[in-house]
N, C-alpha and C positions, 0 to 999 in steps of 0.2 A: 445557499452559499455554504461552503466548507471551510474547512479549518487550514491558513500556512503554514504550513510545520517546516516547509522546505523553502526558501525562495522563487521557488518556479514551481512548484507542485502544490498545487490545493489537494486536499483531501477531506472526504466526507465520509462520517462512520456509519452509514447509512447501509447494512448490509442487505436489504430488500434491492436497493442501487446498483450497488456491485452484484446481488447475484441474477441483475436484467440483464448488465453487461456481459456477464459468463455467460450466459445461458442453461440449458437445463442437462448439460452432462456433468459428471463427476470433478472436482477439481485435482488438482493434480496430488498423488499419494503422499500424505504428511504435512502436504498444506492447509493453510486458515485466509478465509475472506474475510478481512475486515474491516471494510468501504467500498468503497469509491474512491476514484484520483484521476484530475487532469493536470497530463504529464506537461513539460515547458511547450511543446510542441502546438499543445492545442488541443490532441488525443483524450479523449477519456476512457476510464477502463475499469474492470473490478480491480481494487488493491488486494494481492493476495501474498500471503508469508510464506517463502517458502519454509521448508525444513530446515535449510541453511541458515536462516534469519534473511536473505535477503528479499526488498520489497519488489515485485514484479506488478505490470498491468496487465490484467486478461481482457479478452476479446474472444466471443463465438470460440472457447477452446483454446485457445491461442496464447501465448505469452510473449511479454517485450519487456524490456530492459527500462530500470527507470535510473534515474538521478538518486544520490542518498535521500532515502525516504526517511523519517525514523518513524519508529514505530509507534500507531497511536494511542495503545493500550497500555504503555509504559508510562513511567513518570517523568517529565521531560529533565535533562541535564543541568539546566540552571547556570550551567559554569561553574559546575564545582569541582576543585580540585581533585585527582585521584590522587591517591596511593597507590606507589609500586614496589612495595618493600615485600 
């Protein structure tokens, strides 16, 4: 069982997991695998970063679109206030 980080999105840092799910070609240039994630739908898939920062789910090569994922290897936000000065 994985970690909620999202309301609808479990996520497991399990990179052995995610890298079943990808399979054995290259991920995409400038990205990072780091889990596993089943999206609201039911899907599961490698969690992969892109360059952008945004979190995507792989499949056999493949990418799709997820819900805001955040990211697992950060500190999470707590609700602390920013600063925008």
């Amino acid at each position: 069982m994985g970690t909620r980080l999202h309301p609808f999105c479990e996520v497991s840092r399990s990179t052995a997991k995610g890298l079943a799910y990808w399979g054995p070609g290259p991920l995409p240039q400038g990205s990072t695998l780091l889990g596993a994630v089943t999206s609201p739908d039911g899907k599961e898939g490698a969690l992969i970063k892109m360059p952008t920062g945004i979190m995507v789910r792989g499949n056999a090569g493949g990418i799709a679109s997820l819900p805001y994922v955040p990211d697992p290897t950060q500190e999470p936000d707590r609700g602390r206030r920013r600063s925008y000065r």
